[in-house]
Backbone as a chain_set.jsonl record, in Angstrom:
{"seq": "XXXXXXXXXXXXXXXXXXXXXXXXXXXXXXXXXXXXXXXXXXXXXXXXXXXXXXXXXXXXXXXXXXXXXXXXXXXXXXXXXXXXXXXXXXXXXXXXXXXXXXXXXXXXXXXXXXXXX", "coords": {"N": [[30.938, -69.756, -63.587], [33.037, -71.31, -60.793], [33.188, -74.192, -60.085], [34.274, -74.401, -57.413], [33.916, -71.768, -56.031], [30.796, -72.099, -56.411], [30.201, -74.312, -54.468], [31.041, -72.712, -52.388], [29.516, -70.49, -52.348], [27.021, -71.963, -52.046], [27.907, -73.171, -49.138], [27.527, -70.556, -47.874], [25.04, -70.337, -47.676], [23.938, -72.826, -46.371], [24.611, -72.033, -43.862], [23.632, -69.884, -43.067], [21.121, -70.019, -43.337], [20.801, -72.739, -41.044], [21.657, -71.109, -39.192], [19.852, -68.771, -38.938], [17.274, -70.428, -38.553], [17.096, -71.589, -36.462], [17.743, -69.794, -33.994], [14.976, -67.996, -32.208], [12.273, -66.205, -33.006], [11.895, -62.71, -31.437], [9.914, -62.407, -28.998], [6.68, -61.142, -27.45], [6.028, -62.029, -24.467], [3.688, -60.868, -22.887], [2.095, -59.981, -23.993], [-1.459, -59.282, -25.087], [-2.262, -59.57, -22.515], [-4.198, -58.722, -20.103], [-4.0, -55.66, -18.311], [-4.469, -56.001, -15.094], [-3.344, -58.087, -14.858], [-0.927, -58.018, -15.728], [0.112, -56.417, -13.904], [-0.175, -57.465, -11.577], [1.429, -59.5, -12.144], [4.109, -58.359, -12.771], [4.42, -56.028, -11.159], [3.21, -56.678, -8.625], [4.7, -57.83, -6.732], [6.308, -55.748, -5.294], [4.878, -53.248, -4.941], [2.194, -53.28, -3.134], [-0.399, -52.065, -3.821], [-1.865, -50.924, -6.692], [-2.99, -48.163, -6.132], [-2.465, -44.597, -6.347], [0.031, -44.915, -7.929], [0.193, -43.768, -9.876], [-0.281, -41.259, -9.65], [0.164, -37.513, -9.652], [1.596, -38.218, -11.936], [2.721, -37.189, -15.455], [0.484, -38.81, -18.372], [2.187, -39.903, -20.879], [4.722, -39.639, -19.467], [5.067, -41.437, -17.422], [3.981, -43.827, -18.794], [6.833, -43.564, -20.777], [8.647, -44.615, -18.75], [7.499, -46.85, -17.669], [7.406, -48.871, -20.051], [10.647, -48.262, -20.455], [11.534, -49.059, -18.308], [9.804, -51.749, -16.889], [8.396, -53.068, -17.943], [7.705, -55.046, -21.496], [6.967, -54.724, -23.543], [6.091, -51.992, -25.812], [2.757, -52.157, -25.922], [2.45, -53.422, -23.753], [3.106, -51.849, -21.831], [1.82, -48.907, -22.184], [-1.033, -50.563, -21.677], [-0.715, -50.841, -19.23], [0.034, -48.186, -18.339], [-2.41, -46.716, -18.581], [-4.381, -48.255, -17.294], [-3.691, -47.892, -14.504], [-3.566, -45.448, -14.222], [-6.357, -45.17, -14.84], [-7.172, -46.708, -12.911], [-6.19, -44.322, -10.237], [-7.719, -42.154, -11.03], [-10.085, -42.395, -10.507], [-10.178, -43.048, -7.837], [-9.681, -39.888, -7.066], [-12.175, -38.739, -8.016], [-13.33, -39.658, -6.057], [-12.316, -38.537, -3.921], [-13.038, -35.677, -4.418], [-15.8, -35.384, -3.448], [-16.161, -35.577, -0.37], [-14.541, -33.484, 0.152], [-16.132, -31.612, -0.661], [-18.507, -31.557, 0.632], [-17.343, -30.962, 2.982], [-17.051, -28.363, 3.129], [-19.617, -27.074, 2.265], [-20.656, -27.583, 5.026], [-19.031, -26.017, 6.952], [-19.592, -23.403, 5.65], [-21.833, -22.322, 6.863], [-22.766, -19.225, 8.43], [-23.104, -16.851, 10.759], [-26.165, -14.848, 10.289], [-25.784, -11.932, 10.217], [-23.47, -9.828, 11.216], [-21.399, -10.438, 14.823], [-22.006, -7.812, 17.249], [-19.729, -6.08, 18.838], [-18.338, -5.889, 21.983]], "CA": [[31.292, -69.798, -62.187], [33.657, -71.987, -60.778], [32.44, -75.335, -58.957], [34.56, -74.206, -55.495], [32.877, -70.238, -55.537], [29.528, -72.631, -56.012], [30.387, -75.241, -53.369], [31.264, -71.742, -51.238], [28.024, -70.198, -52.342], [26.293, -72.758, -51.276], [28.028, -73.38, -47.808], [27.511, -69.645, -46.62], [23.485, -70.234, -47.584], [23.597, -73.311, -45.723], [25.006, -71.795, -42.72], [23.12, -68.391, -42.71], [20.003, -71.225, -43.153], [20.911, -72.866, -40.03], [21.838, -69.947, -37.941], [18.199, -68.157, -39.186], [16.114, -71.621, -38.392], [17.371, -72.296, -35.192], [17.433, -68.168, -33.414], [13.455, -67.92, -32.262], [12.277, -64.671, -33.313], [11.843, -62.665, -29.712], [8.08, -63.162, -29.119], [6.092, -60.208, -26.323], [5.48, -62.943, -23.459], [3.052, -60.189, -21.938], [0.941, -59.623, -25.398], [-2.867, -60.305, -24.846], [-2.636, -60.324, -21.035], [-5.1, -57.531, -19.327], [-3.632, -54.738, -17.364], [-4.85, -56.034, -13.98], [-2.616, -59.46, -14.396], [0.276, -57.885, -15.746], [0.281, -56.014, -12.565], [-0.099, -58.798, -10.381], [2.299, -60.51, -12.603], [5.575, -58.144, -12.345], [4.63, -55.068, -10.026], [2.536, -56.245, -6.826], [5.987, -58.19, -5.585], [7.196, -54.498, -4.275], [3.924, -52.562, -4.55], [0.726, -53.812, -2.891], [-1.502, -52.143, -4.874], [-1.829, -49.93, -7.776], [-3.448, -46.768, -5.856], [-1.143, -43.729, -5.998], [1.183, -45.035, -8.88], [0.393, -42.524, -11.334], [-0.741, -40.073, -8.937], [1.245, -36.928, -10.373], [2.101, -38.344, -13.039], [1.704, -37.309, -16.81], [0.405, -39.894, -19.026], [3.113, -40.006, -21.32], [5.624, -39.915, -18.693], [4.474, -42.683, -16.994], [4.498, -44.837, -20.06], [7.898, -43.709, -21.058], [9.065, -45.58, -17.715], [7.134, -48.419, -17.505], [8.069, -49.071, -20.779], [12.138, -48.559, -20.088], [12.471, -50.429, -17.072], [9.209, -52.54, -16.165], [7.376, -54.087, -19.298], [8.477, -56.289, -22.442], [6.589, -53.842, -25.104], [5.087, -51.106, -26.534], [1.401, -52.118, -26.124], [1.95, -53.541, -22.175], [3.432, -50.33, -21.495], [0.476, -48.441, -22.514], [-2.264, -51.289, -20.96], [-0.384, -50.516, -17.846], [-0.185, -46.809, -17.934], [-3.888, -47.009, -18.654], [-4.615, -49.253, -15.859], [-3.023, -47.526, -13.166], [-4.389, -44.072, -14.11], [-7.821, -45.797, -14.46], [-7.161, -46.618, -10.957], [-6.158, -43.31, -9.385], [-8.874, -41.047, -11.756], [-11.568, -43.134, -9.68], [-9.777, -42.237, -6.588], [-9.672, -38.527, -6.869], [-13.434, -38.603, -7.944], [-14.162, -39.966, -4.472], [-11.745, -37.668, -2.874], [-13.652, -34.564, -4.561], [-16.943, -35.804, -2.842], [-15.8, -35.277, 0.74], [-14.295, -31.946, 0.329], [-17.645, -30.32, -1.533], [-19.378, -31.465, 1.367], [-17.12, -30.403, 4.531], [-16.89, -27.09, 2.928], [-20.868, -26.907, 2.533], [-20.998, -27.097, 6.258], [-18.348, -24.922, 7.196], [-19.952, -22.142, 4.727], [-23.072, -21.807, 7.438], [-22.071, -18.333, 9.233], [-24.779, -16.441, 11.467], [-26.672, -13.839, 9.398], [-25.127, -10.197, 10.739], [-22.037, -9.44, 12.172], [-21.852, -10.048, 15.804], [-21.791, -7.271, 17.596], [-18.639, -5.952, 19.693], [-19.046, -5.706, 23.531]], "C": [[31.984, -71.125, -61.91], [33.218, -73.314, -59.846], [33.28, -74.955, -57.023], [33.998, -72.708, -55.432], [31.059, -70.834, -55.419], [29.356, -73.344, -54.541], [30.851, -73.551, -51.859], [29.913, -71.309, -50.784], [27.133, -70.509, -51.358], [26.374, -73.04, -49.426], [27.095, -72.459, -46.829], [25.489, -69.489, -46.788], [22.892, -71.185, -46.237], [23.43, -72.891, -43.912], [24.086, -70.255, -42.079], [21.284, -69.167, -42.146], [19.554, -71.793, -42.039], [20.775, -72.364, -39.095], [20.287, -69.592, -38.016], [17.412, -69.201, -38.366], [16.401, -71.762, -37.12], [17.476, -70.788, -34.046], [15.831, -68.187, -33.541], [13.227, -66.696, -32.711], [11.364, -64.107, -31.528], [9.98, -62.511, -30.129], [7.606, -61.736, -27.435], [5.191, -61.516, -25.305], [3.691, -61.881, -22.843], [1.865, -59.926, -22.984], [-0.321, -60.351, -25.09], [-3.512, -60.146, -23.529], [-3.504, -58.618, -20.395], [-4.611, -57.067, -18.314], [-3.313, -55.464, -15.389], [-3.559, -57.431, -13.106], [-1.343, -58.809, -14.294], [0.841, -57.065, -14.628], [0.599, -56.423, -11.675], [1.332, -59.378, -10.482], [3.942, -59.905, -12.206], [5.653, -56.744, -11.474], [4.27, -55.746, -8.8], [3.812, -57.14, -6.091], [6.47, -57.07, -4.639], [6.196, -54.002, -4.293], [2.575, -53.529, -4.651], [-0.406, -53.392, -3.667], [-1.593, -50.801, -5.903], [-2.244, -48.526, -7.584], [-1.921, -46.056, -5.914], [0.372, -44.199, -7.169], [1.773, -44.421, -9.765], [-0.115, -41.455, -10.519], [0.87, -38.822, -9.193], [2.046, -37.14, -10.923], [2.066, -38.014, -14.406], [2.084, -38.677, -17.793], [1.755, -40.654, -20.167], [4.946, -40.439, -20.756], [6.341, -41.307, -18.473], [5.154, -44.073, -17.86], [5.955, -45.129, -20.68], [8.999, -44.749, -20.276], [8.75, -46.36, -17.83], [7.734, -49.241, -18.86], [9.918, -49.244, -20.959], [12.512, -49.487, -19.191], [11.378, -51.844, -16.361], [8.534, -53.404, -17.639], [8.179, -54.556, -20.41], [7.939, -55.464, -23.727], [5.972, -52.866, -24.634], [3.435, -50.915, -25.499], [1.126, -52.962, -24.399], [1.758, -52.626, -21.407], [2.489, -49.631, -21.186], [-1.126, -48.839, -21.641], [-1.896, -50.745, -19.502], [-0.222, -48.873, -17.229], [-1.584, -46.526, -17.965], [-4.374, -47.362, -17.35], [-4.256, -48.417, -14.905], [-3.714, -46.147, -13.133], [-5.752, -43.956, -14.01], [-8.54, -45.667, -12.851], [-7.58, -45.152, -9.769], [-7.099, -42.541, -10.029], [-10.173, -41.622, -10.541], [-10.874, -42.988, -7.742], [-9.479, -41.124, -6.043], [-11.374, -38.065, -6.724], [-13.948, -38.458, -6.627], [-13.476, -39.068, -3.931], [-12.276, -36.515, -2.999], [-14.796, -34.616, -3.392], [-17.006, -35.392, -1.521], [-15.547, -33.572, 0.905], [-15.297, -31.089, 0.095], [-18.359, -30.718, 0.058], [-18.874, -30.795, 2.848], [-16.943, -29.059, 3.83], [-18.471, -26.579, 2.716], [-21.083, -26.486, 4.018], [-19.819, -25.876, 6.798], [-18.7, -23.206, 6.598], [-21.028, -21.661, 5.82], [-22.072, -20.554, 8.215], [-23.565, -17.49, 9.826], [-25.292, -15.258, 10.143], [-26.392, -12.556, 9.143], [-23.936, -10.881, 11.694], [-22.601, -9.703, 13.996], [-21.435, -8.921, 16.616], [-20.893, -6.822, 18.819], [-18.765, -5.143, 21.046], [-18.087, -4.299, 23.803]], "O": [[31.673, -72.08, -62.622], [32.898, -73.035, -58.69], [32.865, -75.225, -55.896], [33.481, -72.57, -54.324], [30.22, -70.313, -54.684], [28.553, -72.994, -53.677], [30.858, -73.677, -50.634], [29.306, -71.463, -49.724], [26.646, -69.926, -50.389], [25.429, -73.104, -48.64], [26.401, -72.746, -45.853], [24.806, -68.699, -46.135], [22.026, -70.873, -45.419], [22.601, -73.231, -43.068], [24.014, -69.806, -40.935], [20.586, -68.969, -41.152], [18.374, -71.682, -41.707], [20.063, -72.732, -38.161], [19.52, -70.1, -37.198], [16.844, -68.725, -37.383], [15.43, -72.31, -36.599], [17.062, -71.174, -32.953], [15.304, -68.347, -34.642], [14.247, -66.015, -32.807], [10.616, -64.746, -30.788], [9.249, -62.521, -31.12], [8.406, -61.64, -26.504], [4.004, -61.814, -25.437], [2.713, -62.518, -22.451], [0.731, -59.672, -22.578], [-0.423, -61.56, -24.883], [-4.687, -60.381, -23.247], [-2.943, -57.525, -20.482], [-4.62, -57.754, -17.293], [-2.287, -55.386, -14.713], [-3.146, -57.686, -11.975], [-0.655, -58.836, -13.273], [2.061, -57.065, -14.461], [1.481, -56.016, -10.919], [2.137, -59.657, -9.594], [4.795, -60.558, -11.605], [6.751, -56.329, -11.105], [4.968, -55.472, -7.824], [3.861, -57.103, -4.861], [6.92, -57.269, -3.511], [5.957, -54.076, -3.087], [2.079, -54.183, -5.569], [-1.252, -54.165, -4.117], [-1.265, -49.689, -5.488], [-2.042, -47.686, -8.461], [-0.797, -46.508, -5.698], [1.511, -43.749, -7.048], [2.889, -44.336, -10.278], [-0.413, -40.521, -11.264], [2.065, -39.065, -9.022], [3.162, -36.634, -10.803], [1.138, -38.664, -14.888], [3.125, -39.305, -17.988], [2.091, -41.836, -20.103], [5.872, -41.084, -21.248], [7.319, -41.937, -18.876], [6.107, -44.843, -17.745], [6.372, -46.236, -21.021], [9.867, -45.441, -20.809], [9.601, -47.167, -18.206], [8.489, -50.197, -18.678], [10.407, -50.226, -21.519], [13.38, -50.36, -19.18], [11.817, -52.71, -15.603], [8.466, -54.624, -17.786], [9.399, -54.466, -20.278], [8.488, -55.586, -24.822], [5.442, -52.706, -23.535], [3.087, -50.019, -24.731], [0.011, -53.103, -23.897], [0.854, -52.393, -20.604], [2.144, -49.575, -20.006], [-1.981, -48.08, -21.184], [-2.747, -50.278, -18.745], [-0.324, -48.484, -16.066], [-1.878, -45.868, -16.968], [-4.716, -46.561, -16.48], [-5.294, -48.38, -14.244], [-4.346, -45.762, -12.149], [-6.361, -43.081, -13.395], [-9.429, -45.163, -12.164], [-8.504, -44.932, -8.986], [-7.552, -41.908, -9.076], [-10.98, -40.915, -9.939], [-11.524, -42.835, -6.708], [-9.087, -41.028, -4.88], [-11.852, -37.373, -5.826], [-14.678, -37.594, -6.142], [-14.213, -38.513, -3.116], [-12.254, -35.872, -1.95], [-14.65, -33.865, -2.427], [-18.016, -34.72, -1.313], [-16.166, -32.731, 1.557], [-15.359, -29.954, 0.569], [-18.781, -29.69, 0.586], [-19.627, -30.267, 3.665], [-16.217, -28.539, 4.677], [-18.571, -25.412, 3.095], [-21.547, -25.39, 4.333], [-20.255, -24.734, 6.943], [-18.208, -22.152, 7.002], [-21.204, -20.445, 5.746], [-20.907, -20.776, 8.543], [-24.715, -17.559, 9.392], [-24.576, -15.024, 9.17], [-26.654, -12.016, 8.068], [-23.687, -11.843, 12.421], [-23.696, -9.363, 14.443], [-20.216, -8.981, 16.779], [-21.319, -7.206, 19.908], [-19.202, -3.997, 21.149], [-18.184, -3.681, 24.863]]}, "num_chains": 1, "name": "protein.A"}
């Protein structure tokens, strides 16, 4: 080999060297952080609070979005589709509760037909 294809060699190592060492590798700012923050952190500016977010939503859905246009990964994505459905599952519960009972009272009816004058 010829000492200027070495001295080339060498340059395009140095330079690939450089470029590599000095480019951070991208890093998930949001990795670690528990559902409740990352909420705080880049939804509750436009929505006050997490009820009703995933309400008719499916899980997968959901995720596919938050993931495209609101979160930084994978695995926030997910904490946050989690989270939010967490949310509204515990707010249907309670909404069952009410209905079983005004339909209990409404069920009382007299015992016989009343009779037509």
């Amino acid at each position: 080999m010829s000492p200027n294809k070495a001295r080339c060699g060498l340059l395009v190592l140095a330079v690939i060297d450089a470029t590599g060492g000095s480019v951070a590798v991208a890093q998930n700012l949001d990795q670690g952080k528990p559902a409740p923050k990352l909420f705080a952190e880049s939804c509750a500016s436009c929505h006050r609070s997490p009820r009703g977010l995933a309400k008719g939503r499916f899980h997968l859905t959901l995720y596919l979005f938050l993931q495209k246009h609101y979160s930084s990964g994978s695995s926030s994505a997910w904490a946050l589709t989690s989270y939010l459905e967490s949310i509204d599952s515990g707010k249907r519960v309670a909404a069952k509760k009410p209905q079983a009972a005004s339909t209990a009272r409404t069920s009382l009816r007299p015992p016989a037909p009343v009779p037509a004058r």
